[in-house]
C-alpha positions as CSV (number, residue, x, y, z in Angstrom):
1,X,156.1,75.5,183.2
2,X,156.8,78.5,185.1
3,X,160.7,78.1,186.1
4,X,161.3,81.6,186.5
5,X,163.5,83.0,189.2
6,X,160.7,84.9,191.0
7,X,159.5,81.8,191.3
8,X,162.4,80.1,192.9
9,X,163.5,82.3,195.0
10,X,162.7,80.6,198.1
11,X,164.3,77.6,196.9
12,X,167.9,78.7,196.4
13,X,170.5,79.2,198.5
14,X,174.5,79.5,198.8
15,X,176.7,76.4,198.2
16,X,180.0,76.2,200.3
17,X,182.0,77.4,197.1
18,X,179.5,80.4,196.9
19,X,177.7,79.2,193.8
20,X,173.6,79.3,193.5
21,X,172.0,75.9,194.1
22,X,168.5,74.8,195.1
23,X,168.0,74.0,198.5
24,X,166.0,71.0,198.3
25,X,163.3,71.1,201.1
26,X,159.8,69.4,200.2
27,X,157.7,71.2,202.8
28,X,158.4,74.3,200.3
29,X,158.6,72.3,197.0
30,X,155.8,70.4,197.3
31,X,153.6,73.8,197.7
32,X,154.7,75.0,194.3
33,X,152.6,74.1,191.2
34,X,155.4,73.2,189.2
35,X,159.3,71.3,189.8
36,X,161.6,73.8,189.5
37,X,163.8,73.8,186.1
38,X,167.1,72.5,187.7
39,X,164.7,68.9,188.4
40,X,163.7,68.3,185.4
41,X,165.2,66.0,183.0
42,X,165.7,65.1,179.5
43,X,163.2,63.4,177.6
44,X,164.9,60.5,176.2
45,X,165.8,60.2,180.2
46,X,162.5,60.8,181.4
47,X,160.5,57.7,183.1
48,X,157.8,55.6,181.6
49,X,155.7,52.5,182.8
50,X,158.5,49.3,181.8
51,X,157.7,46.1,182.0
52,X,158.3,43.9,185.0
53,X,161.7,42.5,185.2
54,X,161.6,38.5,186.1
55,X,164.1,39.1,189.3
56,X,166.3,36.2,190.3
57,X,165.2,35.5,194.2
58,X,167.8,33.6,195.9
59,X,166.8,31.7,198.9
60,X,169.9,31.8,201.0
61,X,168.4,29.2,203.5
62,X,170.4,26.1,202.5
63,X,173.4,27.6,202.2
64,X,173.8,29.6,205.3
65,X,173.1,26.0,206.9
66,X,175.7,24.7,205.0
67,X,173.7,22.0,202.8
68,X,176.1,21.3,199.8
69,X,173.1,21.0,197.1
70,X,171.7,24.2,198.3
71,X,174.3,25.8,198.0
72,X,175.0,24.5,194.8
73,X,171.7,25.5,193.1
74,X,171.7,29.0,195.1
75,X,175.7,29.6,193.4
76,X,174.0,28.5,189.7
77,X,171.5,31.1,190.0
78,X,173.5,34.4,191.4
79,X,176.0,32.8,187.8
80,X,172.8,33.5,185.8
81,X,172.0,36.7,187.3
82,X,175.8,38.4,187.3
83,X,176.5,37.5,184.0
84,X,173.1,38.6,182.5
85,X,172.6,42.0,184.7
86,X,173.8,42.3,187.7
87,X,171.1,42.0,189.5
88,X,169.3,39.7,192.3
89,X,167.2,39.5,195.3
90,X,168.2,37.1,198.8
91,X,165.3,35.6,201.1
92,X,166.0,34.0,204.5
93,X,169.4,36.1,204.9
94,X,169.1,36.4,208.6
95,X,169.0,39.7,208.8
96,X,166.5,40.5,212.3
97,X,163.5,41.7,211.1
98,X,164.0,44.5,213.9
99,X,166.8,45.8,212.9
100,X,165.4,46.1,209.3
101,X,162.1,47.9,210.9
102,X,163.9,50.0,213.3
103,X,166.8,51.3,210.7
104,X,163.7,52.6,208.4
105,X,161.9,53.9,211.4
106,X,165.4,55.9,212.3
107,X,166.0,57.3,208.6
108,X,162.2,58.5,208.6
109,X,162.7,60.5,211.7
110,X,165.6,62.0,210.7
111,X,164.5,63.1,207.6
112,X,161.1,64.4,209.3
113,X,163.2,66.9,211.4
114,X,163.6,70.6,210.4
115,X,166.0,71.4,207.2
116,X,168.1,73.5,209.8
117,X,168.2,70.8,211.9
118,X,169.1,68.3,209.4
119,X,171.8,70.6,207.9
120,X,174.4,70.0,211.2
121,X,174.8,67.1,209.1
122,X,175.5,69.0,206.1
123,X,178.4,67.6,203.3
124,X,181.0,69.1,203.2
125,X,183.2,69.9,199.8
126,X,185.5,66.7,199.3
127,X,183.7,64.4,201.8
128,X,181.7,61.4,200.6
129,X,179.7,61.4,204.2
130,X,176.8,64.1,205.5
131,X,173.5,65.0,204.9
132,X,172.6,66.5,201.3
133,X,169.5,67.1,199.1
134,X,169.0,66.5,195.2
135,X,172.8,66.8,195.5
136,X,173.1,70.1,194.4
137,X,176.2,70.5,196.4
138,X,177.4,69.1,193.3
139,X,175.5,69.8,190.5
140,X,173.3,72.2,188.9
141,X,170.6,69.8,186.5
142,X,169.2,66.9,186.3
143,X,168.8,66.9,190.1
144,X,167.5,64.1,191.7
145,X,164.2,64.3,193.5
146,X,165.7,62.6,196.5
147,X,167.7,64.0,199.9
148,X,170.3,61.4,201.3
149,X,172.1,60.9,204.7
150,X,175.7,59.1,204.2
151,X,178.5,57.8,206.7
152,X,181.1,55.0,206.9
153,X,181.0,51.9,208.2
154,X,184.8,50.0,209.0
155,X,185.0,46.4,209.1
156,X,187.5,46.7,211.4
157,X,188.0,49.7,213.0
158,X,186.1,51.4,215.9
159,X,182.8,49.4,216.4
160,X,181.5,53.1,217.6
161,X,182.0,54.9,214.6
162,X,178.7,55.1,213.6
163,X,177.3,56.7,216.4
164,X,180.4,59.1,216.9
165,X,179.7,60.2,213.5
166,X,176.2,61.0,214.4
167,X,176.6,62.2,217.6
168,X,178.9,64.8,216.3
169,X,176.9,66.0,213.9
170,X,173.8,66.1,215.1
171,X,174.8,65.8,219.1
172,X,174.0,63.5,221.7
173,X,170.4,63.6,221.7
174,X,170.8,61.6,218.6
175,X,172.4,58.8,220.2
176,X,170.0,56.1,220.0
177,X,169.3,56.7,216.3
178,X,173.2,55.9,216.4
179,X,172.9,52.5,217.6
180,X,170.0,51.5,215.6
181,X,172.2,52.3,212.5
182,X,175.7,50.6,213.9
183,X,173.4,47.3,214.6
184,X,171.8,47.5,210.7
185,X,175.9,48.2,210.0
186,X,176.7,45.2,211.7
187,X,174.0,43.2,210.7
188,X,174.9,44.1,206.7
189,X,178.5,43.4,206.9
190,X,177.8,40.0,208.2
191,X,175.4,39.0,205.0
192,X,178.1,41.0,202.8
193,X,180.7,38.4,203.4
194,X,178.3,35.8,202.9
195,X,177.2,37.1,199.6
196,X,181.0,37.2,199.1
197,X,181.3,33.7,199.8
198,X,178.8,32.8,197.2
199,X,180.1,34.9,194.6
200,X,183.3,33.1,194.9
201,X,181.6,29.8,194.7
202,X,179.6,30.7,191.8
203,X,183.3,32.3,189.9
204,X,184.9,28.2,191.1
205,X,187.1,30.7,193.0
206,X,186.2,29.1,196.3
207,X,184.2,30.3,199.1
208,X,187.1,32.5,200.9
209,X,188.8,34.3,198.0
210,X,186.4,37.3,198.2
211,X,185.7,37.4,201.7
212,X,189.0,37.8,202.2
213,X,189.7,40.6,200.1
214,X,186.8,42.5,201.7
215,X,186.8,41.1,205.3
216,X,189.1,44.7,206.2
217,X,187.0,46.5,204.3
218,X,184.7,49.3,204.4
219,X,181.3,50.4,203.7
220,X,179.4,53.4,203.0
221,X,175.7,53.4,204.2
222,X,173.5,56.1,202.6
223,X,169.7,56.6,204.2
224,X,167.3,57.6,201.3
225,X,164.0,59.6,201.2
226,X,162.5,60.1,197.9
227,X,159.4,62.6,198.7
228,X,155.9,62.7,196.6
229,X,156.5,65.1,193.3
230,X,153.9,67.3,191.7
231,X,155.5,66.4,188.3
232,X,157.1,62.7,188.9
233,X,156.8,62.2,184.9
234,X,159.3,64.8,184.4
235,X,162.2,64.2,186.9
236,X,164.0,60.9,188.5
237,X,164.8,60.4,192.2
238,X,167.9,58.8,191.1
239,X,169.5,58.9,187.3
240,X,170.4,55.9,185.3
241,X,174.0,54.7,186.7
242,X,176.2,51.4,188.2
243,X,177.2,51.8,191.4
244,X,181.0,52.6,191.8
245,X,181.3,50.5,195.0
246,X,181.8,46.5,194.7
247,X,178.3,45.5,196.1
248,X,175.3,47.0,197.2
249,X,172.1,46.1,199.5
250,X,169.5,47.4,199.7
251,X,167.0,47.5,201.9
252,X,163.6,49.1,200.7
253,X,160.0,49.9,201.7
254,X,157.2,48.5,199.9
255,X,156.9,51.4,197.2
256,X,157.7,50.6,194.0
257,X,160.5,53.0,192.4
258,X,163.2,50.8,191.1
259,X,164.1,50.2,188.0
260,X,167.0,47.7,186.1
261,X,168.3,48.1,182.5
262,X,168.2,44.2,181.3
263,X,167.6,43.1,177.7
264,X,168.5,46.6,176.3
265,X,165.3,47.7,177.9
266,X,163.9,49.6,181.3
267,X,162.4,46.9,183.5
268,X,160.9,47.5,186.9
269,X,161.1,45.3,190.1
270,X,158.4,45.4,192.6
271,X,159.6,45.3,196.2
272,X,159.4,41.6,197.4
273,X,158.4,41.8,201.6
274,X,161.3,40.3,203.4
275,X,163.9,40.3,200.5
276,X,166.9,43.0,200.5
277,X,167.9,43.7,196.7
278,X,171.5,42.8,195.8
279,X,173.2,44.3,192.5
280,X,176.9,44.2,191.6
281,X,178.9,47.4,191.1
282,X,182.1,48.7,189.1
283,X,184.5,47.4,191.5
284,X,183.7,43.9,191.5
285,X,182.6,44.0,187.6
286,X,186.5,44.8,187.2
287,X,187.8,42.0,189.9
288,X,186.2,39.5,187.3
289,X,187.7,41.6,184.3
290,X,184.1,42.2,183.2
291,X,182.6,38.2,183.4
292,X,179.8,39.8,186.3
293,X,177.9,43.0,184.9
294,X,177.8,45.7,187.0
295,X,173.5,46.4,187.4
296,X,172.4,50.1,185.6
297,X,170.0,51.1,187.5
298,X,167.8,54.2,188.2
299,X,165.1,55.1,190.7
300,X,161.2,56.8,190.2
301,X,159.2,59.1,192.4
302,X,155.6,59.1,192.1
303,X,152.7,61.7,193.0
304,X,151.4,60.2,195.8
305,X,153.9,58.2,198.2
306,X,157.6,59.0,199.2
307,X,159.8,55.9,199.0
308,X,162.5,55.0,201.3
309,X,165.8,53.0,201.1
310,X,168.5,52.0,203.1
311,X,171.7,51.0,200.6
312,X,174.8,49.4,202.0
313,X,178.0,50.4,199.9
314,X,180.3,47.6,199.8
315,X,184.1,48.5,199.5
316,X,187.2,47.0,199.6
317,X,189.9,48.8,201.9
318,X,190.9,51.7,200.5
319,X,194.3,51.4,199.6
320,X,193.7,47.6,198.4
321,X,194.6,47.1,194.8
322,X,191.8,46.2,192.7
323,X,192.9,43.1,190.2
324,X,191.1,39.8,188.5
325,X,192.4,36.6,189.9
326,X,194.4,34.9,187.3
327,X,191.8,32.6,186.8
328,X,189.8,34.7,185.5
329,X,191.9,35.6,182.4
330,X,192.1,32.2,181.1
331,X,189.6,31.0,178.1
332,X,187.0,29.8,178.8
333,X,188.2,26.5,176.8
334,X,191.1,26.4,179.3
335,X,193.5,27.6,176.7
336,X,194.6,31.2,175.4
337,X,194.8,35.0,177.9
338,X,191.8,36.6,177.8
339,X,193.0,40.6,177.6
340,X,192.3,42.7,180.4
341,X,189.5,45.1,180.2
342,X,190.6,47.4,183.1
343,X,193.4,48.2,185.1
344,X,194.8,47.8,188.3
345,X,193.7,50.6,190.9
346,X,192.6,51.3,194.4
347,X,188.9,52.3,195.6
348,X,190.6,55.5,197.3
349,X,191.8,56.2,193.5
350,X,187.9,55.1,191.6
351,X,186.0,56.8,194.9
352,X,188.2,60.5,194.3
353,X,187.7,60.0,190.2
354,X,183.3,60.0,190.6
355,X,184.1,62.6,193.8
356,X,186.2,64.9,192.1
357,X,186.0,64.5,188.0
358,X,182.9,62.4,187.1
359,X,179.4,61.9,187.5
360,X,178.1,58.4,187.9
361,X,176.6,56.5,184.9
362,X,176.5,53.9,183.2
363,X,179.9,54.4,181.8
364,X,181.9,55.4,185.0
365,X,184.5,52.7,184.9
366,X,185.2,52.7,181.2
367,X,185.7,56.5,181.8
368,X,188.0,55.7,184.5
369,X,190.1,53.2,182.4
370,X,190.0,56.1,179.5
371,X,191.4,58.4,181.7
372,X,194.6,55.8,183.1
373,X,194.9,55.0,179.6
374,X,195.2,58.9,178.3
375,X,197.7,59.4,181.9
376,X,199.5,56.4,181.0
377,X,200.2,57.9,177.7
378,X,201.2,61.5,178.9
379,X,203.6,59.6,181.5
380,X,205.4,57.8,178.7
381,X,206.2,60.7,176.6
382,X,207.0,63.0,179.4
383,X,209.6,59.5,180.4
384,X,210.6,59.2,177.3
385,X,211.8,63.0,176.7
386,X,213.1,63.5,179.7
387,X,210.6,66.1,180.3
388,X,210.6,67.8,184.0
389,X,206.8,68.8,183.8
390,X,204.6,66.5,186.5
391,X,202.4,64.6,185.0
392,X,198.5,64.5,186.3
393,X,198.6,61.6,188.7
394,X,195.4,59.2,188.9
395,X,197.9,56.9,191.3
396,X,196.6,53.9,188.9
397,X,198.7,51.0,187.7
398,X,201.0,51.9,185.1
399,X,201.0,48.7,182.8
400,X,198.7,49.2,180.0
401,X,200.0,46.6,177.9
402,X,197.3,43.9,178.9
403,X,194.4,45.7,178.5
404,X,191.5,46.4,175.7
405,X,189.3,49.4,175.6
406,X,185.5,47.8,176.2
């Protein structure tokens, strides 16, 4: 493979911080013969053809109609899937066909425009939102073969935020792709609660005790393009990790690129027309001290097709402490504390750890509770001698004494 610089010289460019990083623009990649070096991955990494995973579909019919039984049998089967994987798929969620069509149709145009163009939108050093390809803002290998557009959606701030944050990045011509986005927003938060709702039914917490906690939340909605590589059996669009946030979904085309880890093995999952993909992430895997799995997951490019997504990130409010329900540390024979895997802590404090000091994986929040464990330690001898030096504040909870190292 020819990875020399010669070769790449029309791919690199100046990061904010003045480091070397690859621009990632696939009307020039796509001409070259071969990925360039920074793209390609490891070989025990590298993608295969798995087998197809079985994917729980959840017809959410019943239950948003309020039949008992159907709600019932739908709560049984999201059980199965959380404790197993993480992993499921929801049909009749009452989501407008529209605003599915036209938030794909508004991520494909903006992703068509010119790089300069789409740079206005640029991240910036610190910031979760912006425009950013590969994300070599960040890092130097194992790129992804992907460019992403991010922003925030509040549950219960300024209904116009979306399109602000457009509009003053990419200015006021951009409006209507704005408003498409804010109604998909919109549109999402309303099926998050309900998926909260039945996650609290299937936990016999009750329907309310998660919508509750997220009802003031936030979200963060990232636009994905994954272009047609030259090498696709060499690189990944996204790498193997579980998403930070408490619940994701996702809205995809009909080109196959997922992939699940389930049954120690990488399965993949055909797009299902109709059906938006739900997996569980770090944040609720540690409200239910580790009962519902947060989903590892990667994504594939192929040779041929680009593959779009639309994922909806959903948090809790920022400042919100992040705790299991008591019920949730009893036995499961009723009698006996089941020890805590993780501790208490805020999104603001897990977002800043995978923005500032780790890359997600599959072991982002046992990393997390390593590094409160190691602080918690440094903060109890610096107490206990009196010392004046500060210690390195992750701003976690500071009792340690309930919890075991998974």
């Amino acid at each position: 493979m020819d990875s020399s610089p010669a070769t790449l010289d029309l791919d690199k460019g100046k990061s904010d911080c003045g480091n070397s990083v690859v621009v990632f623009d696939p009307s020039v990649l796509q001409k070259q013969s071969n990925i360039p070096e920074a793209f390609i991955w490891p070989r025990c990494e590298r993608p295969h053809q798995p087998e197809e995973l079985e994917v729980p579909v959840v017809d959410l019919k019943g239950f948003l109609e309020g039949d008992a039984a159907s709600t019932s049998r739908t709560a049984a089967a999201i059980r199965g899937a959380c404790a197993s994987h993480g992993f499921f798929q929801v049909m009749n969620h009452k989501v407008d066909a529209a605003a599915l069509h036209d938030a794909l149709r508004v991520a494909d145009e903006f992703f068509e425009l010119p790089l300069s163009t789409k740079l206005r939108a640029r991240r910036r050093p610190g910031c979760t939102w912006g425009y950013v390809g590969a994300h070599a803002d960040r890092f130097a290998s194992m790129l992804p073969w992907k460019e992403t557009l991010s922003f925030a959606y509040d549950y219960s701030g300024n209904r116009d935020g979306v399109v602000d944050y457009i509009t003053s990045k990419l200015g006021e011509e951009f409006q209507p792709m704005g408003r498409v986005h804010r109604r998909y927003c919109a549109a999402m938060k309303d099926l998050s609660l309900s998926i909260m709702e039945l996650l609290g039914i299937s936990l016999r917490m009750g329907r309310d005790y998660y919508r509750n906690f997220f009802e003031d939340g936030s979200s963060i909605m990232r636009c994905n393009n994954y272009p047609p590589c030259q090498e696709p059996e060499l690189t990944l669009g996204t790498g193997p990790h579980s998403d930070p946030t408490a619940l994701t979904i996702l809205h995809q085309d009909q080109v196959a690129g997922l992939q699940v880890f389930a049954e120690g093995k990488w399965r993949s999952v055909s797009p299902i027309a109709g059906a938006l993909v739900i997996n569980i992430g770090d944040t609720f895997m540690a409200l239910t001290n580790g009962r519902y799995k947060s989903c590892l997951h990667r994504a594939v490019v192929n040779r041929d097709r680009r593959r779009r997504s639309l994922a909806f990130f959903v948090c809790p409010q920022a400042d919100k402490v992040v705790r299991p329900a008591k019920e949730l540390l009893v036995g499961r024979d009723g009698g006996g504390g089941v020890p805590r895997k993780y501790p208490d802590f805020t999104w603001a404090e897990l977002l800043e750890f995978t923005q500032s000091h780790y890359r997600t994986d599959a072991s982002t929040l046992q990393n997390f509770t390593q590094r409160f464990l190691t602080y918690s330690i440094h903060l109890s001898l610096s107490s206990n001698n009196n010392s004046n030096n500060k210690a390195i504040k992750t701003g976690m909870n500071k009792d340690a004494s309930q919890m075991e190292v998974s």
